[in-house]
N, CA, C and O atoms as a DFTB+ gen file, in Angstrom:
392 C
 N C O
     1  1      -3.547      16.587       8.260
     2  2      -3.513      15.161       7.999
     3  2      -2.060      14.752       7.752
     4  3      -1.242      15.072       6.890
     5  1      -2.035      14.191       8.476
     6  2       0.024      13.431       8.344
     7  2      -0.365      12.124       7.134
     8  3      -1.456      11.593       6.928
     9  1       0.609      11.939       6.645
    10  2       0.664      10.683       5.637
    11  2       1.211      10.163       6.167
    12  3       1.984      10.778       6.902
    13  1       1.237       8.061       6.217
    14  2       2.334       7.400       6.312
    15  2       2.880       7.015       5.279
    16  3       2.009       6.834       4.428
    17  1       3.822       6.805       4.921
    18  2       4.353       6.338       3.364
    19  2       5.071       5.216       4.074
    20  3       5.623       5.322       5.169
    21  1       4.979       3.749       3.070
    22  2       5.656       2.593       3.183
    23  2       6.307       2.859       1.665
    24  3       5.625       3.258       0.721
    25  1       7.780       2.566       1.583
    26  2       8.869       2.590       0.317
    27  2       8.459       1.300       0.041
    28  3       8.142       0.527       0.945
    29  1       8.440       1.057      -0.908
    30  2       8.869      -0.501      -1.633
    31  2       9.655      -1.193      -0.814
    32  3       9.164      -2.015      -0.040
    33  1      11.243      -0.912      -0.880
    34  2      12.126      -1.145      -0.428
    35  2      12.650      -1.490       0.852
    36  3      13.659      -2.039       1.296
    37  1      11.577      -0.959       1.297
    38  2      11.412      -1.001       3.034
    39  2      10.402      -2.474       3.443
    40  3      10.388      -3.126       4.487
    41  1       9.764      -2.621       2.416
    42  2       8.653      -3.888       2.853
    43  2       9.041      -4.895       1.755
    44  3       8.438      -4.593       0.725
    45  1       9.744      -5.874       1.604
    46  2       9.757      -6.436       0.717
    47  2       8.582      -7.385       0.408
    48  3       8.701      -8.168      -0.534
    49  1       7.653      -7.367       1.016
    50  2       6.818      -8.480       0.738
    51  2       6.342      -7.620      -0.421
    52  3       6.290      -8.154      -1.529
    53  1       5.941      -6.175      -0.269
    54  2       5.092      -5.628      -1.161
    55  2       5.823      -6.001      -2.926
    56  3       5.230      -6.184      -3.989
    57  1       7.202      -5.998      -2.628
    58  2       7.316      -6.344      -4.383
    59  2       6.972      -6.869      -5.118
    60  3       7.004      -8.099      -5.144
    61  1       6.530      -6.180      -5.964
    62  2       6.350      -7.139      -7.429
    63  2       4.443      -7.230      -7.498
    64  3       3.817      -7.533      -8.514
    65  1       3.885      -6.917      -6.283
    66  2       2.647      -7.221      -6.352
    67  2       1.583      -6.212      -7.236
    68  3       2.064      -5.111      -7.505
    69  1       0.426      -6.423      -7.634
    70  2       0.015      -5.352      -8.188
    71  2      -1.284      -4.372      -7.110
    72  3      -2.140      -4.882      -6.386
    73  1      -1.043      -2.950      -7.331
    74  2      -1.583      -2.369      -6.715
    75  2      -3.065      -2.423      -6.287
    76  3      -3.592      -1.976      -5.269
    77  1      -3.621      -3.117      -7.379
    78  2      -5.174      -3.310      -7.554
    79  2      -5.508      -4.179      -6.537
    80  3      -6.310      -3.761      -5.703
    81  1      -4.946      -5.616      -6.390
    82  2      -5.371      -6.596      -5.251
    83  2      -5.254      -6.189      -4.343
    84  3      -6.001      -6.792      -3.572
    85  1      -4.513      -5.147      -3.658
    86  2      -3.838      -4.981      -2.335
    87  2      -5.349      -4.095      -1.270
    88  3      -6.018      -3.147      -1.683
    89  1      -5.461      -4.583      -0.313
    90  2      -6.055      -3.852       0.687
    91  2      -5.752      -3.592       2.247
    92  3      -5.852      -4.503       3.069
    93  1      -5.411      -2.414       2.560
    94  2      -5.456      -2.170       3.565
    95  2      -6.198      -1.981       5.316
    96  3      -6.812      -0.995       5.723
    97  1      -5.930      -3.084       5.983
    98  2      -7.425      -2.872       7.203
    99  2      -6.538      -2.417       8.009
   100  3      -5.371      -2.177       7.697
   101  1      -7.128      -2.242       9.306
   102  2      -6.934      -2.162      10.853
   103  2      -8.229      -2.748      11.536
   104  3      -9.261      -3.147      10.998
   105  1      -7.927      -2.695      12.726
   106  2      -9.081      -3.737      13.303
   107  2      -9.644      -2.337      14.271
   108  3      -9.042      -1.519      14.967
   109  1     -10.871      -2.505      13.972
   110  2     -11.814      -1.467      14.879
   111  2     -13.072      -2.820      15.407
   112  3     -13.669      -3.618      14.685
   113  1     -13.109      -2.714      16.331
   114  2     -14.264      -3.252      17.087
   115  2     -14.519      -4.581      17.283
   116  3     -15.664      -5.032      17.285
   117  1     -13.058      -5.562      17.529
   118  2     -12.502      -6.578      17.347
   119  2     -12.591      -7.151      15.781
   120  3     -12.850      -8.340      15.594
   121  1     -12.407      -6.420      14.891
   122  2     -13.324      -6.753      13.126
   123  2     -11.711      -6.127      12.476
   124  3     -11.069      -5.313      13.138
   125  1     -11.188      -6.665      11.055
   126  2     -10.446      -6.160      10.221
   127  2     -11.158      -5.624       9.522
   128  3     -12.127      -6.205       9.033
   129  1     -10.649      -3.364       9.090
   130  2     -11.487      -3.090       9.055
   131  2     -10.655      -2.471       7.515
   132  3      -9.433      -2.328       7.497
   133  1     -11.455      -2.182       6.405
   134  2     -10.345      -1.589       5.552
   135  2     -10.168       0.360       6.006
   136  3     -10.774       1.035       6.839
   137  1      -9.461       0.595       5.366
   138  2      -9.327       1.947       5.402
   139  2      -8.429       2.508       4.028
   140  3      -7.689       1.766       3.383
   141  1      -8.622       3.793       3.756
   142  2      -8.072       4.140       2.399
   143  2      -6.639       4.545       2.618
   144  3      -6.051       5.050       3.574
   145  1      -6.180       4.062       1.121
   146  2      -4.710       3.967       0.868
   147  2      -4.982       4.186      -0.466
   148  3      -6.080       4.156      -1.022
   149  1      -3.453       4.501      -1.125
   150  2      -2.825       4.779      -2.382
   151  2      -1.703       4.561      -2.479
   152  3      -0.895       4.921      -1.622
   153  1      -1.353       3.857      -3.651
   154  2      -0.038       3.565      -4.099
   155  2       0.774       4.410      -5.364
   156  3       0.466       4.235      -6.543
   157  1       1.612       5.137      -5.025
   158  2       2.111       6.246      -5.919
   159  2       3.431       5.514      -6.520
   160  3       4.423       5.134      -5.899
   161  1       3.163       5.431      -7.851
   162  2       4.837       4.880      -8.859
   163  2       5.549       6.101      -9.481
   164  3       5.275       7.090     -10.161
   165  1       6.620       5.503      -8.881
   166  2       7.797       6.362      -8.776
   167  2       8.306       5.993     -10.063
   168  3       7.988       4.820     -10.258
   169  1       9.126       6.586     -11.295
   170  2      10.108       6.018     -12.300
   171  2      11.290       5.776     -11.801
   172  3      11.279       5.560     -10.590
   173  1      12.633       5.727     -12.486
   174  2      13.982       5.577     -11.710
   175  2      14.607       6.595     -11.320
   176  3      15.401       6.505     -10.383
   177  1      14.325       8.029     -12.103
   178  2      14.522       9.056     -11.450
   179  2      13.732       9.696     -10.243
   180  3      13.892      10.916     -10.200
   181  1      13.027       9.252      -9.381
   182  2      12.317       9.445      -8.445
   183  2      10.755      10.213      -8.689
   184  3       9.974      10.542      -7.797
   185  1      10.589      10.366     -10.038
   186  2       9.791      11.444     -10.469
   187  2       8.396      11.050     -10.747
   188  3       8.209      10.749     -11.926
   189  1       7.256      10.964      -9.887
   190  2       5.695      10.718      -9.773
   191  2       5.639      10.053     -10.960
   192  3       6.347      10.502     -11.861
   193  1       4.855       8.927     -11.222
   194  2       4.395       8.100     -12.712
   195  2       2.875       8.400     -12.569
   196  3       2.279       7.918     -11.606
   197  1       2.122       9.280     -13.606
   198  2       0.497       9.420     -13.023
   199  2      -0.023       8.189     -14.122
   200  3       0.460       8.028     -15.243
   201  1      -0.941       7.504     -13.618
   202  2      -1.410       6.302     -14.529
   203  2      -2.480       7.246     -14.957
   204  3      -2.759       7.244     -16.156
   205  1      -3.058       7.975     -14.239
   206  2      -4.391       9.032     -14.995
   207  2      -3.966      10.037     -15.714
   208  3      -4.698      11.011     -15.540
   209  1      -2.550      10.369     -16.922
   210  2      -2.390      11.140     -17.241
   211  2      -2.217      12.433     -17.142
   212  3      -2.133      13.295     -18.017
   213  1      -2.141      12.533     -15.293
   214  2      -1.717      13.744     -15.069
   215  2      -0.385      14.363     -15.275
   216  3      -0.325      15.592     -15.222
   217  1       0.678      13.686     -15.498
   218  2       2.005      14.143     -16.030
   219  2       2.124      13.718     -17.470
   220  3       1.168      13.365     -18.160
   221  1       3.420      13.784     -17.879
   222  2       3.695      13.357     -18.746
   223  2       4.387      12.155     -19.165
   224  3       4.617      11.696     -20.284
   225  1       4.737      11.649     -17.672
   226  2       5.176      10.290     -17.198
   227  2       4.452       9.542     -17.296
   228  3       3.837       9.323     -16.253
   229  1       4.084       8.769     -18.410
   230  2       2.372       7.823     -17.843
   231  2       2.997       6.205     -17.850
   232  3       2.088       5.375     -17.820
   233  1       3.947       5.803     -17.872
   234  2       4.804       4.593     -17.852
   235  2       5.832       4.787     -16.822
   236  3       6.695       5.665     -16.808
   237  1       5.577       3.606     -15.726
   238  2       6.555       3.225     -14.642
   239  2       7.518       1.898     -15.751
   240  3       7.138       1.191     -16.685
   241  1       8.846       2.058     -15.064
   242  2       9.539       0.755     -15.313
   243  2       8.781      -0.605     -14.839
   244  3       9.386      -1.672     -14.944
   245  1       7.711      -0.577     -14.418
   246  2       6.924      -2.195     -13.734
   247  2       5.884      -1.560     -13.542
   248  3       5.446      -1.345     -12.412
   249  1       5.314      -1.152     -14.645
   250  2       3.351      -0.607     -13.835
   251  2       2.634      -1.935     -13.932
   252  3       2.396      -2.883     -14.680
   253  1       2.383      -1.312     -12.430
   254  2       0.882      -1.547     -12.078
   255  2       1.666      -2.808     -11.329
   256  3       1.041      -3.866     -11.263
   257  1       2.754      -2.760     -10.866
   258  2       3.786      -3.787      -9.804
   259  2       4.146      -3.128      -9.123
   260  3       4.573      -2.230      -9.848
   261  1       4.395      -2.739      -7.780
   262  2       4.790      -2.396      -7.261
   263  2       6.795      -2.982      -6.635
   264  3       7.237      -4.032      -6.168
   265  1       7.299      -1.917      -6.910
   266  2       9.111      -2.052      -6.900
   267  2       9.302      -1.048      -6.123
   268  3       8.453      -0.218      -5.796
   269  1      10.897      -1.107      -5.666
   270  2      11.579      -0.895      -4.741
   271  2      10.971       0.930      -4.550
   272  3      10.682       1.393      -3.447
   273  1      10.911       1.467      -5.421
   274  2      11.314       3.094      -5.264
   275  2       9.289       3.581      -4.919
   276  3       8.861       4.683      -4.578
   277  1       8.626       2.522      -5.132
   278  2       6.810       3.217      -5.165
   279  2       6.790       2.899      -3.834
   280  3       7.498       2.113      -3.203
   281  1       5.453       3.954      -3.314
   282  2       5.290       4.552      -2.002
   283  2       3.745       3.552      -1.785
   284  3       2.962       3.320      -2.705
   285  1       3.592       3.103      -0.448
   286  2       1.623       3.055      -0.454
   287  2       1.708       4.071       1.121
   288  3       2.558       4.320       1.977
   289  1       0.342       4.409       0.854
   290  2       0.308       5.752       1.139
   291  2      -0.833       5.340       2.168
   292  3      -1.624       4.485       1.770
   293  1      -0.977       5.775       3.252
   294  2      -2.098       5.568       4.343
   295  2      -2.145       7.116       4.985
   296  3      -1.235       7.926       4.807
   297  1      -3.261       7.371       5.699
   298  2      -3.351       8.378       6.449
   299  2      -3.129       7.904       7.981
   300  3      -3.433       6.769       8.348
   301  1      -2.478       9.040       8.985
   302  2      -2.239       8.474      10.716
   303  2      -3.088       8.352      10.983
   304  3      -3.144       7.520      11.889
   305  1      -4.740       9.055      10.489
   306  2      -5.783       9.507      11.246
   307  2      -6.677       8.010      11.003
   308  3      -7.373       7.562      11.913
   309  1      -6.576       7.413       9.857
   310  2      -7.382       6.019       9.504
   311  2      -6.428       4.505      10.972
   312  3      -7.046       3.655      11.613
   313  1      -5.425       4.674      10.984
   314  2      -4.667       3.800      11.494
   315  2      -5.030       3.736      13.215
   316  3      -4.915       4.461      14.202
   317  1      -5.554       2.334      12.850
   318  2      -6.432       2.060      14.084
   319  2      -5.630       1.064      15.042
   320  3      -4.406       1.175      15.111
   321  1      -6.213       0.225      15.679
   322  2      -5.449      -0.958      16.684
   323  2      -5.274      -2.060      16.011
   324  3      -6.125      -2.504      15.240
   325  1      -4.142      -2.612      16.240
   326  2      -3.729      -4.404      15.917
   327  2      -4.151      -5.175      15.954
   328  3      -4.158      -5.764      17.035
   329  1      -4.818      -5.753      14.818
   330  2      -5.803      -6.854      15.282
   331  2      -4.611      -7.989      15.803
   332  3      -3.428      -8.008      15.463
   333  1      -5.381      -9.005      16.821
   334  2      -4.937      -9.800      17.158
   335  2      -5.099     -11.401      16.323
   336  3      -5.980     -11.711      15.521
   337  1      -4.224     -12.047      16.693
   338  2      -3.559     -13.394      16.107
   339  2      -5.018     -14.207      15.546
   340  3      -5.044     -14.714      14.425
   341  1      -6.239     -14.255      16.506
   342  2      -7.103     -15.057      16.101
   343  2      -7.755     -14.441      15.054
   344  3      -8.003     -15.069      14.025
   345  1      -8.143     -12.974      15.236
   346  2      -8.846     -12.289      14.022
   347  2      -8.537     -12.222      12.784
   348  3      -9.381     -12.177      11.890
   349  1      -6.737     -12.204      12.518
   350  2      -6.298     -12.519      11.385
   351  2      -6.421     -13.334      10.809
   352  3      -6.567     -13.244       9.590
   353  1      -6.406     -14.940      11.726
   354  2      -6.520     -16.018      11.238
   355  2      -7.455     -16.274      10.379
   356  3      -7.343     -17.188       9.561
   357  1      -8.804     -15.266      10.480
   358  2     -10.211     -15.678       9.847
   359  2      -9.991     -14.819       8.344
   360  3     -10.714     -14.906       7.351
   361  1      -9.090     -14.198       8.472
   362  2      -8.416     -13.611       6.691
   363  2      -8.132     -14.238       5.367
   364  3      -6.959     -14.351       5.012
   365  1      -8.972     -14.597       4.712
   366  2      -8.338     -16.065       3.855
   367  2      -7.448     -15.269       3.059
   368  3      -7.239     -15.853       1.995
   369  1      -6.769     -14.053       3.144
   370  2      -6.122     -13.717       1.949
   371  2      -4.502     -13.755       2.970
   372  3      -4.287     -13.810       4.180
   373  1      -3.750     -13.702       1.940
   374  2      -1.830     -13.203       2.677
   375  2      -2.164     -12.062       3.109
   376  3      -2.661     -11.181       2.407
   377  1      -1.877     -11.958       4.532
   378  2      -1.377     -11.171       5.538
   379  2      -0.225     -10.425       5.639
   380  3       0.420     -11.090       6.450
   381  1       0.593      -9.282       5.283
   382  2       1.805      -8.373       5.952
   383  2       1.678      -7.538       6.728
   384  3       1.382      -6.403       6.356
   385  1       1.869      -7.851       8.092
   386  2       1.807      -7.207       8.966
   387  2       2.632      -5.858       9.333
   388  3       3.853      -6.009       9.310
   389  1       2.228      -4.752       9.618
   390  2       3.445      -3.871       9.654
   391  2       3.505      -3.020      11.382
   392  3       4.419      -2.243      11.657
């Protein structure tokens, strides 16, 4: 399984937003379809922030916001075809296209 990782920093729309609202689709069968993702917070030293207490890091500088240095995380194998212009349109939520 390959990961894709999107940086913060690389997408600026994603800043500042919180991880919880965010969903990820692709369009399978002319339909926006979701597929699973994760968003991993980074601290300023680059070093994993686990919100479930798996480290000892349990505080990001902006939890539960996503900033420049946090990753969202998709698999290649979920990443389907582009939905097109009209299908999006029927999305009532903000759209970032990548």
């Amino acid at each position: 399984m390959l990961p894709v990782r999107l940086i913060g920093k690389d997408v600026p729309e994603f800043l500042g937003a919180d991880p919880v609202g965010l969903s990820v689709l692709t369009c399978q069968d002319g339909r926006p379809t979701p597929i699973p993702f994760q968003v991993d917070e980074f601290d300023k030293q680059g070093r994993l922030v686990s919100a479930a207490g798996i480290t000892k890091r349990k505080q990001d500088e902006t939890p539960r916001k996503i900033d420049e240095n946090d990753e969202l995380v998709v698999m290649m194998r979920d990443i389907g075809d582009a939905c097109d212009a009209e299908v999006l349109s029927r999305v009532p939520d903000k759209i970032i296209e990548l």
